[in-house]
N, CA, C and O atoms as a MOPAC input file, in Angstrom:
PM7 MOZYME 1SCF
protein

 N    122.53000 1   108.58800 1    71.96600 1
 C    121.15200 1   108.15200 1    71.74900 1
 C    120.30000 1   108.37000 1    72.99400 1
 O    119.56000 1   109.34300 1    73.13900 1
 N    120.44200 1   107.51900 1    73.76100 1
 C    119.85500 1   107.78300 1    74.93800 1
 C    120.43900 1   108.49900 1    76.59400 1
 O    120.96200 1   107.61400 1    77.27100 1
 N    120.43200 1   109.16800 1    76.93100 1
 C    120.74300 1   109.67500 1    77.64600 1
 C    119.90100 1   110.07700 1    78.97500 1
 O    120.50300 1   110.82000 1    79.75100 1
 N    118.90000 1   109.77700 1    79.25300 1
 C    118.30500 1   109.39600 1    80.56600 1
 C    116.80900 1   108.20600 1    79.89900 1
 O    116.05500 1   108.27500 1    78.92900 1
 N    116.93800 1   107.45600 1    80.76600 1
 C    115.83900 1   106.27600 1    80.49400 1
 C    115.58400 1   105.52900 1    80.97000 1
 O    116.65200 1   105.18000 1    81.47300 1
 N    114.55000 1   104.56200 1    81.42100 1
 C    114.42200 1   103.59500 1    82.42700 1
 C    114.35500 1   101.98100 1    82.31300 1
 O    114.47200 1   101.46700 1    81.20100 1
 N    114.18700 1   101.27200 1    83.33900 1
 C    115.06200 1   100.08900 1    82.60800 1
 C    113.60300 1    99.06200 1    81.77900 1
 O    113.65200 1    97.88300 1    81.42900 1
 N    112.13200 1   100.27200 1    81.64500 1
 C    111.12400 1    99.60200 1    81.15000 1
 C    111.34500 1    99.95700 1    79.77000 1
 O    110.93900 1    99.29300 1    78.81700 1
 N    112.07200 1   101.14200 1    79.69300 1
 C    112.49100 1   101.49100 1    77.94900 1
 C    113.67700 1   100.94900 1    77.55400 1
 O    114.14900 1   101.06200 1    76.42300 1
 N    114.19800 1   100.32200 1    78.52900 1
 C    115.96200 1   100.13900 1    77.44400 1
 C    115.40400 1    98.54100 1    77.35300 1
 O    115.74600 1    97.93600 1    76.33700 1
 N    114.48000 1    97.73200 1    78.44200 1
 C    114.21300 1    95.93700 1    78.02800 1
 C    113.25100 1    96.43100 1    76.63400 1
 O    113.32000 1    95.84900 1    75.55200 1
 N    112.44300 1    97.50000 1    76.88100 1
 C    111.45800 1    97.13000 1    75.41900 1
 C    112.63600 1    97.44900 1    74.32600 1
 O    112.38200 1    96.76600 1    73.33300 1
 N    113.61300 1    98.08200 1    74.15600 1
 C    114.15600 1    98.81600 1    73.10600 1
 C    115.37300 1    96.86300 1    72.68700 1
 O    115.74300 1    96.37600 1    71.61900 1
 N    115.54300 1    96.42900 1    74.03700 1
 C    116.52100 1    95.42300 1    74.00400 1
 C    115.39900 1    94.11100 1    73.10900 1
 O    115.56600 1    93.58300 1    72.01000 1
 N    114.67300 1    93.99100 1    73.77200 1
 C    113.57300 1    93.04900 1    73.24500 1
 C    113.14800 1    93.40100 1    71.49700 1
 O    113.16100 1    92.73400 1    70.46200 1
 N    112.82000 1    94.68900 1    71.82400 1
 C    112.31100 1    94.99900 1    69.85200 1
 C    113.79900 1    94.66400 1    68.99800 1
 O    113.76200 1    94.26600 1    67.83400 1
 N    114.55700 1    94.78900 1    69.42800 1
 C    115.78700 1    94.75900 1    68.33200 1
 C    116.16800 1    93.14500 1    68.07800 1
 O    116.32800 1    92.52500 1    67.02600 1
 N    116.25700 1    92.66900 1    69.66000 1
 C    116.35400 1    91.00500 1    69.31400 1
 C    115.56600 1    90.42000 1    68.36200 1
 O    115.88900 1    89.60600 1    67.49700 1
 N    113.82600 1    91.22100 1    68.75200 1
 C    113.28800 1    90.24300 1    67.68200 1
 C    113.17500 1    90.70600 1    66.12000 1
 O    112.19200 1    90.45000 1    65.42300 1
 N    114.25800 1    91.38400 1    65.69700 1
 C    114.25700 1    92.42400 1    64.27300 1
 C    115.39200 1    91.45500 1    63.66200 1
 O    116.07000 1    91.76600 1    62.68300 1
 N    115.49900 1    90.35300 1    64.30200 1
 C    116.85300 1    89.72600 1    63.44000 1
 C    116.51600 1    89.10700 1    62.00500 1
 O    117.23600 1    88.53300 1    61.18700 1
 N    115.34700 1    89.39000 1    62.00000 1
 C    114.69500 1    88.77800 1    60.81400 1
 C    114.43500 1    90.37400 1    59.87800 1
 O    113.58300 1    90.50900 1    59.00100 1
 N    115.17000 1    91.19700 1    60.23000 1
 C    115.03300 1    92.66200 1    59.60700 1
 C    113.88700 1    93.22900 1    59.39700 1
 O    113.67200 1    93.78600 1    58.32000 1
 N    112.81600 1    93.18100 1    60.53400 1
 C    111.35300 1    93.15400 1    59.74800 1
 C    111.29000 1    94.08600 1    61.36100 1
 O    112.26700 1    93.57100 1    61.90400 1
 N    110.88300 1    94.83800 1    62.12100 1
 C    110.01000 1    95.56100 1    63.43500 1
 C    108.51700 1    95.12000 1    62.86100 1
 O    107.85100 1    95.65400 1    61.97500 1
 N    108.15300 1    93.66200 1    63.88400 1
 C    106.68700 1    93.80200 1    63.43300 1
 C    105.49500 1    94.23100 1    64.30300 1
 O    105.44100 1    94.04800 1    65.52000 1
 N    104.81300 1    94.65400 1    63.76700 1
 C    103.57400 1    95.53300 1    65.49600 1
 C    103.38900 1    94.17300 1    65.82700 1
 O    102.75400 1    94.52200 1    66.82300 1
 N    103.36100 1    92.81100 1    65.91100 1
 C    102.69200 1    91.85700 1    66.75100 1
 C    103.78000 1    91.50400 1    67.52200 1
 O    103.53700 1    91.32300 1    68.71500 1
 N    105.27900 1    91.31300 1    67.02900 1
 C    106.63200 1    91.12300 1    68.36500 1
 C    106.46800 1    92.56700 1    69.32000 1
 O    106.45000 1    92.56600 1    70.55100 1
 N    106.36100 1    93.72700 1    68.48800 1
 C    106.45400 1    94.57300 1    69.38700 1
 C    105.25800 1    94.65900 1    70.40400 1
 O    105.60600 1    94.88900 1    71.56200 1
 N    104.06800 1    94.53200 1    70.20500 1
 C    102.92600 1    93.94600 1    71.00200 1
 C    103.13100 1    93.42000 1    72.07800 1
 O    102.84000 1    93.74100 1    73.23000 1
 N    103.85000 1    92.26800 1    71.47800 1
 C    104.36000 1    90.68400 1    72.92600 1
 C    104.83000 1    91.64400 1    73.86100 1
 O    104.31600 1    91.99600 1    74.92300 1
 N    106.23500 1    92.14200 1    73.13000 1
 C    107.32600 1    93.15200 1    74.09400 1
 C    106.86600 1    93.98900 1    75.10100 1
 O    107.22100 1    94.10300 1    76.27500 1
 N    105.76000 1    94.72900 1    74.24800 1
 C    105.38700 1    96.34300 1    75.32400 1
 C    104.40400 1    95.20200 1    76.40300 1
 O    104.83600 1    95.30200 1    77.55100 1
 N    103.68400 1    94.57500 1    76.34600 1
 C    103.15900 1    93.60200 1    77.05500 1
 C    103.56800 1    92.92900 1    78.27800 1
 O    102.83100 1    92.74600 1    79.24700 1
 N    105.04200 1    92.49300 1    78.16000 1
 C    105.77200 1    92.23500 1    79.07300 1
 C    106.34100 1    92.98500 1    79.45400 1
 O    106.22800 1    93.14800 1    80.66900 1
 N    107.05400 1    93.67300 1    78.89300 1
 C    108.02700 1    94.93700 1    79.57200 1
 C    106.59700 1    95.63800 1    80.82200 1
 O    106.95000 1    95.88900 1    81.97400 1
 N    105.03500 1    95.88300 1    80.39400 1
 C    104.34500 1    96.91000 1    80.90200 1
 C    104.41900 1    95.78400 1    82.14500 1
 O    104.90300 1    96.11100 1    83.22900 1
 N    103.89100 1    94.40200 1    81.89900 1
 C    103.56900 1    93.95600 1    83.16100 1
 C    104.32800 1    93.83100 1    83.99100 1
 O    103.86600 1    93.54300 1    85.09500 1
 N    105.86100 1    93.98900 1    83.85200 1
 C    106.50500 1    93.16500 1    84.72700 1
 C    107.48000 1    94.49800 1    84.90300 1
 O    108.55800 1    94.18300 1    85.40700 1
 N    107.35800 1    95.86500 1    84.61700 1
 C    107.79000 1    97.15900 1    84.81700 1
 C    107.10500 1    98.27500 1    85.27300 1
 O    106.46800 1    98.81300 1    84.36700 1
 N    107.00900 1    98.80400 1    86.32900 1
 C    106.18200 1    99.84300 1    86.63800 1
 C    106.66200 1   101.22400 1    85.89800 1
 O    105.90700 1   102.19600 1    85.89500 1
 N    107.81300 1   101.26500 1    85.33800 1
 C    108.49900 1   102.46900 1    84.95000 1
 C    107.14200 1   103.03500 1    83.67900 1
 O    106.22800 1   102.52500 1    83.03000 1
 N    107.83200 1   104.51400 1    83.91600 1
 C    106.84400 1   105.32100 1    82.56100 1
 C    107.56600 1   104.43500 1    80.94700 1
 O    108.64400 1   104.02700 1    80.51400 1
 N    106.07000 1   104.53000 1    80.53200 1
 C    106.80400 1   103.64600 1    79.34100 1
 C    105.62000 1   104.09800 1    78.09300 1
 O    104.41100 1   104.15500 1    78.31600 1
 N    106.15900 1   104.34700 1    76.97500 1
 C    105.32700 1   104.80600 1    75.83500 1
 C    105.61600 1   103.83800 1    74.48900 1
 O    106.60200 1   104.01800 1    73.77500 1
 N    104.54800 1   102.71500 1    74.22400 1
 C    105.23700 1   101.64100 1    73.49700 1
 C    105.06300 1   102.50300 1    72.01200 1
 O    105.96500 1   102.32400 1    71.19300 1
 N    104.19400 1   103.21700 1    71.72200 1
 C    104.32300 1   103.71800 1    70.64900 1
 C    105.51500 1   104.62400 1    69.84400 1
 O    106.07600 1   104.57200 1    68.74900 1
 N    105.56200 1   105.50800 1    71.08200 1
 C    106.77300 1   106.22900 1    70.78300 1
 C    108.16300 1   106.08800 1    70.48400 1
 O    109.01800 1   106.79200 1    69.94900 1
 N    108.09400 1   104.49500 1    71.21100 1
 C    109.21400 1   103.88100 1    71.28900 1
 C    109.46000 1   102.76000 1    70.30300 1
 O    110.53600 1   102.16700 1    70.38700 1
 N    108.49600 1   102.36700 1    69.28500 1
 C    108.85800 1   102.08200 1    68.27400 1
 C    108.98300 1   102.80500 1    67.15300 1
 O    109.50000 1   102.37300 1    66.12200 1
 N    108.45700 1   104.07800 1    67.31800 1
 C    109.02500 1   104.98500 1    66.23900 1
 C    110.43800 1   105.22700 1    66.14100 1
 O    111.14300 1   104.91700 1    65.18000 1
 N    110.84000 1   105.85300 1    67.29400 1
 C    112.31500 1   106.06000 1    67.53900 1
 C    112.87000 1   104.75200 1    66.52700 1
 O    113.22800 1   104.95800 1    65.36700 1
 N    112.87700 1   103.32700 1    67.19000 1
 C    113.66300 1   102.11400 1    66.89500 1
 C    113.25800 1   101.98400 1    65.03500 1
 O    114.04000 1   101.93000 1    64.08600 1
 N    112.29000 1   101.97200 1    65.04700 1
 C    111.92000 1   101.97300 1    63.34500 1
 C    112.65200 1   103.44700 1    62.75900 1
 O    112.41100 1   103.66500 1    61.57200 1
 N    113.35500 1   104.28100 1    63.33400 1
 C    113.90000 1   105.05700 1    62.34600 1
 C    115.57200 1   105.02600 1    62.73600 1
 O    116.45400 1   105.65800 1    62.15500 1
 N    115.72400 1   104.13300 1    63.85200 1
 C    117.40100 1   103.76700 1    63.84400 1
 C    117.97900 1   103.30800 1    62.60000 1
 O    117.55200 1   102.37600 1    61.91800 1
 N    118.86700 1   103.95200 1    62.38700 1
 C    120.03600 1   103.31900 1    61.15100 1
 C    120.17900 1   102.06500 1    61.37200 1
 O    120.25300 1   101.75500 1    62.56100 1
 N    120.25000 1   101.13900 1    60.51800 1
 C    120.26500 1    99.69600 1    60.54200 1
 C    122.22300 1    99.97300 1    61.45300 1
 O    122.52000 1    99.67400 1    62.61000 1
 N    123.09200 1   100.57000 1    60.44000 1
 C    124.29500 1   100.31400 1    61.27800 1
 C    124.52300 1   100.84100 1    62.81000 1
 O    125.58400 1   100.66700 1    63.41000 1
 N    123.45400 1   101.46900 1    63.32900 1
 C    123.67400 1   101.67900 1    64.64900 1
 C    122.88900 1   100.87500 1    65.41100 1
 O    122.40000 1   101.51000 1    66.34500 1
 N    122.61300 1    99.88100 1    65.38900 1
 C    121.98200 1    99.28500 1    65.94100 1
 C    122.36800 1    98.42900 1    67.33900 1
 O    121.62800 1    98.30700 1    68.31500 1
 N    123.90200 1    97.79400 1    67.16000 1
 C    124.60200 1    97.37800 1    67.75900 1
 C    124.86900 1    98.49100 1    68.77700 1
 O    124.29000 1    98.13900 1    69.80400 1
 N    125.31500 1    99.35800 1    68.92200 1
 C    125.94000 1   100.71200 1    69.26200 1
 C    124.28400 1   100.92500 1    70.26700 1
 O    124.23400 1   100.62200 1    71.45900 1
 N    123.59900 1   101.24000 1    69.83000 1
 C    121.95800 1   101.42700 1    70.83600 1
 C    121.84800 1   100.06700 1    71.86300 1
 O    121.65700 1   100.12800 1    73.07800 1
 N    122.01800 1    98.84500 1    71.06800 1
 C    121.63600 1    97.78600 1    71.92700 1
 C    122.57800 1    97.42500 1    72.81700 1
 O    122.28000 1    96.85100 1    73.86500 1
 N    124.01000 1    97.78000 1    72.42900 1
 C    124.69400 1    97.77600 1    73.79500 1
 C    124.77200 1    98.96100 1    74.99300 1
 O    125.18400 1    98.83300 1    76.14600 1
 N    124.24100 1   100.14300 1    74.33000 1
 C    123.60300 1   101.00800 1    75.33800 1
 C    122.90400 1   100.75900 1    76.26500 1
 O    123.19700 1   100.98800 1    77.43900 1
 N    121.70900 1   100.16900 1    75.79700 1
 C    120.17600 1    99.39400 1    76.13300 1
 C    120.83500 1    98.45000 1    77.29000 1
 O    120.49300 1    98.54500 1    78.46800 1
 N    121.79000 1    97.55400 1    76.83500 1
 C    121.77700 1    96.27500 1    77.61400 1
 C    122.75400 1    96.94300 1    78.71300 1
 O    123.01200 1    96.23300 1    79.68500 1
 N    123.40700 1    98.41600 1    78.65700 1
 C    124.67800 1    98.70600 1    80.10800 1
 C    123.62100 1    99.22700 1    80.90700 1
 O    123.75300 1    99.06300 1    82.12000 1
 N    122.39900 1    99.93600 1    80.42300 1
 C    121.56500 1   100.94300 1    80.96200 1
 C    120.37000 1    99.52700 1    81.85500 1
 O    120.08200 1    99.22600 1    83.01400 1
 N    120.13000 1    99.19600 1    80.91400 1
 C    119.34600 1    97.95600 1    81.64800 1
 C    119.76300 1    97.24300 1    83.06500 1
 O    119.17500 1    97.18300 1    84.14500 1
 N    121.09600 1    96.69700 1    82.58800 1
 C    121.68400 1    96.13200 1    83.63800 1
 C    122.01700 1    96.90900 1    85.09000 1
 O    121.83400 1    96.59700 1    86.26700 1
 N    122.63200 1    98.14800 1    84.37500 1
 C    122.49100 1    99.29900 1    85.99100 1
 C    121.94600 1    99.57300 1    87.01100 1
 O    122.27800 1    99.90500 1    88.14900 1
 N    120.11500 1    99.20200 1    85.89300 1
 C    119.04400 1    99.49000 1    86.94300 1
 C    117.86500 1    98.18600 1    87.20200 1
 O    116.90500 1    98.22900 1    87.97100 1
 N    118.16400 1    97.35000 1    86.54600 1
 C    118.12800 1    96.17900 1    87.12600 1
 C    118.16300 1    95.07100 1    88.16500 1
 O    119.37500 1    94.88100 1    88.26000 1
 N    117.60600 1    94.27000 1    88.95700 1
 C    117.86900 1    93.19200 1    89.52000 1
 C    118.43700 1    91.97300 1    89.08400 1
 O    118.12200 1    91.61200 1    87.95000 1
 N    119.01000 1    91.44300 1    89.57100 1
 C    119.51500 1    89.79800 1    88.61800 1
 C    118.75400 1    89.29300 1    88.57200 1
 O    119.09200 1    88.38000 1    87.81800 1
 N    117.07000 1    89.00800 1    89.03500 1
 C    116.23400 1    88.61800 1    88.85300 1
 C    115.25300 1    89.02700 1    87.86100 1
 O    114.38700 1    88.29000 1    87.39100 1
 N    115.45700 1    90.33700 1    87.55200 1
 C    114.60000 1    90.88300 1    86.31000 1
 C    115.70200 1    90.69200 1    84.99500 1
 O    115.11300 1    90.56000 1    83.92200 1
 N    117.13100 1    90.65600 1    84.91100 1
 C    117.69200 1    90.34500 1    83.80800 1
 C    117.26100 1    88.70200 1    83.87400 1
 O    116.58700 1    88.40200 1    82.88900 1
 N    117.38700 1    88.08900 1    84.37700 1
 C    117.20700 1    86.70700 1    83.98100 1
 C    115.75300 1    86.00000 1    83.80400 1
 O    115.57800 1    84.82400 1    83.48600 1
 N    114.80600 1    86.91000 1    84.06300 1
 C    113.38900 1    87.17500 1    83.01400 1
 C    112.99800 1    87.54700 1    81.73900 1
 O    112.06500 1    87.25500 1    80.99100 1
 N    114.23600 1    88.47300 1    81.68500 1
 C    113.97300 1    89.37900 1    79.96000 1
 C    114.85300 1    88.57300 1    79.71300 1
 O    114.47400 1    88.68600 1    78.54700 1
 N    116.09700 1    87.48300 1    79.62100 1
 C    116.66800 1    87.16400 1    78.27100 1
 C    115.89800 1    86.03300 1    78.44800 1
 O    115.57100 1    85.59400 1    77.34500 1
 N    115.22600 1    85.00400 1    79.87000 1
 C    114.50500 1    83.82600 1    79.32400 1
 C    113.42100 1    84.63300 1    78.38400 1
 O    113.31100 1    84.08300 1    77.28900 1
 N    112.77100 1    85.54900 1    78.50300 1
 C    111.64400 1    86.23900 1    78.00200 1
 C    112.36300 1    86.27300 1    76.04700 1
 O    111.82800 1    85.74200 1    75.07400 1
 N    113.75000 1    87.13100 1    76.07800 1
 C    113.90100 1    87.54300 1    74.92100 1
 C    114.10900 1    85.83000 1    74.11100 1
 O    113.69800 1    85.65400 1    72.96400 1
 N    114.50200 1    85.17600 1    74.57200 1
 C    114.82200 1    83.39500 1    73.61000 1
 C    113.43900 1    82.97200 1    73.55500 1
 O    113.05100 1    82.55800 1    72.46200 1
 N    112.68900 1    82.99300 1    74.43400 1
 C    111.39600 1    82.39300 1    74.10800 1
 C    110.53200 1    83.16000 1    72.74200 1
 O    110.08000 1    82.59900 1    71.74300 1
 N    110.49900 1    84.40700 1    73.04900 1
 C    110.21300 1    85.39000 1    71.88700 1
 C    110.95300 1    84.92300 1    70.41300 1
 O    110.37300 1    84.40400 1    69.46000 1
 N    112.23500 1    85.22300 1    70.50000 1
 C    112.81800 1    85.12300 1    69.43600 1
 C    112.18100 1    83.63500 1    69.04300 1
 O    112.49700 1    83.08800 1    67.98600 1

């Protein structure tokens, strides 16, 4: 799936899927998401593009992307920016 990406696309991609547990990608969670991910990420980031991609993932690969998302995230990450995006992702959800 992904194979080079930054850690402002793998939190938005980690964030849109958390909040899909209700099986629905809605433009106002994804809104919140690209919102935070933009402010609190300087990386290149295209929120549009990047919910197309996620809105045409196979429901069964989903798991398989989001644990991508969350090794790729963490790599390039601080322990201080992971422990923003999951308080970020529970408050969302």
């Amino acid at each position: 799936f992904m194979t080079h990406t930054n850690k402002a696309v793998s939190g938005f991609h980690l964030l849109v899927i958390l909040s899909n547990v209700d099986g629905n990608i809605s433009d106002e969670e994804s809104e919140i998401a690209g919102r935070y991910i933009s402010k609190h990420f300087r990386d290149e980031f295209q929120p549009k593009q990047e919910i197309q991609f996620l809105k045409l993932l196979k429901k069964e690969d989903y798991f398989f992307h989001f644990r991508e998302c969350m090794d790729l995230f963490y790599s390039k990450s601080s322990v201080n920016e992971r422990a923003d995006l999951v308080k970020f992702a529970v408050d969302m959800v």
